[in-house]
C-alpha positions as CSV (number, residue, x, y, z in Angstrom):
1,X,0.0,0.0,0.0
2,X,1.0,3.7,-0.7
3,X,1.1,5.9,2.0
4,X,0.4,10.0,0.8
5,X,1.6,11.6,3.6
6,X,0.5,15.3,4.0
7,X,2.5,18.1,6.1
8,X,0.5,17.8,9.2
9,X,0.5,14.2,9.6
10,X,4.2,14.3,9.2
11,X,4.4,17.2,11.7
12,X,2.3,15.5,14.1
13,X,5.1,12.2,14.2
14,X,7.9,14.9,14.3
15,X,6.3,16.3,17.4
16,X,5.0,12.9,19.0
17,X,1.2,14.6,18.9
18,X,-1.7,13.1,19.8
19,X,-2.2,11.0,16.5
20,X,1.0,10.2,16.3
21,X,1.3,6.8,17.3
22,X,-1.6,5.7,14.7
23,X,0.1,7.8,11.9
24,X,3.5,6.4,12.7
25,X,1.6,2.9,12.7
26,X,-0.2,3.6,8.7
27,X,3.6,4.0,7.8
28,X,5.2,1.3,9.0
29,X,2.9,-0.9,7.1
30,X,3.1,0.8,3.9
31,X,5.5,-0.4,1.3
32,X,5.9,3.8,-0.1
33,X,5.2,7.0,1.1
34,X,5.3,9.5,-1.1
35,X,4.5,13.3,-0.7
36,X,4.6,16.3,-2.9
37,X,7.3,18.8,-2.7
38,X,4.9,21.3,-1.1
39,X,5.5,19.0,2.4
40,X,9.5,20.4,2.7
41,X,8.3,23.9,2.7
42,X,5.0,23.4,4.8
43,X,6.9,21.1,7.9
44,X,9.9,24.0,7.5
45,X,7.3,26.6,8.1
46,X,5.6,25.1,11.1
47,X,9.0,23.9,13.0
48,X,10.2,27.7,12.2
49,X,6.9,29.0,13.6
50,X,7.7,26.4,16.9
51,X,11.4,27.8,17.0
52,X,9.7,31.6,17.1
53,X,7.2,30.9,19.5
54,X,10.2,29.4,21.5
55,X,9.0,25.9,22.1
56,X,11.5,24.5,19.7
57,X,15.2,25.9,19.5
58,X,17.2,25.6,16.6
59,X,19.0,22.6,17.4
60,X,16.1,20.6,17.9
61,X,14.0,22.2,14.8
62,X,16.7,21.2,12.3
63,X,16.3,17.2,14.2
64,X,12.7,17.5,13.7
65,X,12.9,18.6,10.2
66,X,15.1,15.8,9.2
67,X,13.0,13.8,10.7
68,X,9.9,14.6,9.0
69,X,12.3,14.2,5.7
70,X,12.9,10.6,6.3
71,X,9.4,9.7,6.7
72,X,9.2,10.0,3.0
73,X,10.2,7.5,0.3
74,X,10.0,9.6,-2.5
75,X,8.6,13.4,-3.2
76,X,7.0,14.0,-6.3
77,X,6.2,17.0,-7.9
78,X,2.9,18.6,-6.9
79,X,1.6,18.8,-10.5
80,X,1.7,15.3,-11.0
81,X,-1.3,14.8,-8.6
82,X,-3.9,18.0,-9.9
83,X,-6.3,15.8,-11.6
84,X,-6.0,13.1,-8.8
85,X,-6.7,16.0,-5.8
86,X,-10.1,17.0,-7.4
87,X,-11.4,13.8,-7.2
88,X,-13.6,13.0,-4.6
């Protein structure tokens, strides 16, 4: 199975949120995870946002952000998936 992981799922592993133990579950038993490259620039701007609030320093925002990196197999580029994201 083929896992699409989107920024906030992969944000919510990073940070060991709430759902993070049943995301971190889908992903183990998927044989891909693929994202688009949107996700590097979304999980960047929510770990800089932690980092400004000063829940996160910089240390740990750059581990986090790796992490959320290596959750993903491969990234693919977001117009590949247009036509797949409008249907329902």
């Amino acid at each position: 199975m083929i896992i699409v992981l989107d920024a906030s799922a992969g944000i919510e592993i990073a940070l060991s949120r709430e759902n993070a133990e049943i995301y971190g579950k889908k992903i183990e038993g998927a044989s891909k995870v693929i994202t688009s490259e949107l996700y590097k620039a979304e999980t960047a701007n929510v770990l800089w946002k932690y980092n400004n609030a000063g829940f996160l320093n910089k240390e740990e925002v750059q581990k986090r952000l790796r992490y959320c990196d290596e959750l993903i197999d491969k990234y693919i580029d977001i117009s590949e998936n247009n036509e797949e994201a409008l249907v329902a």
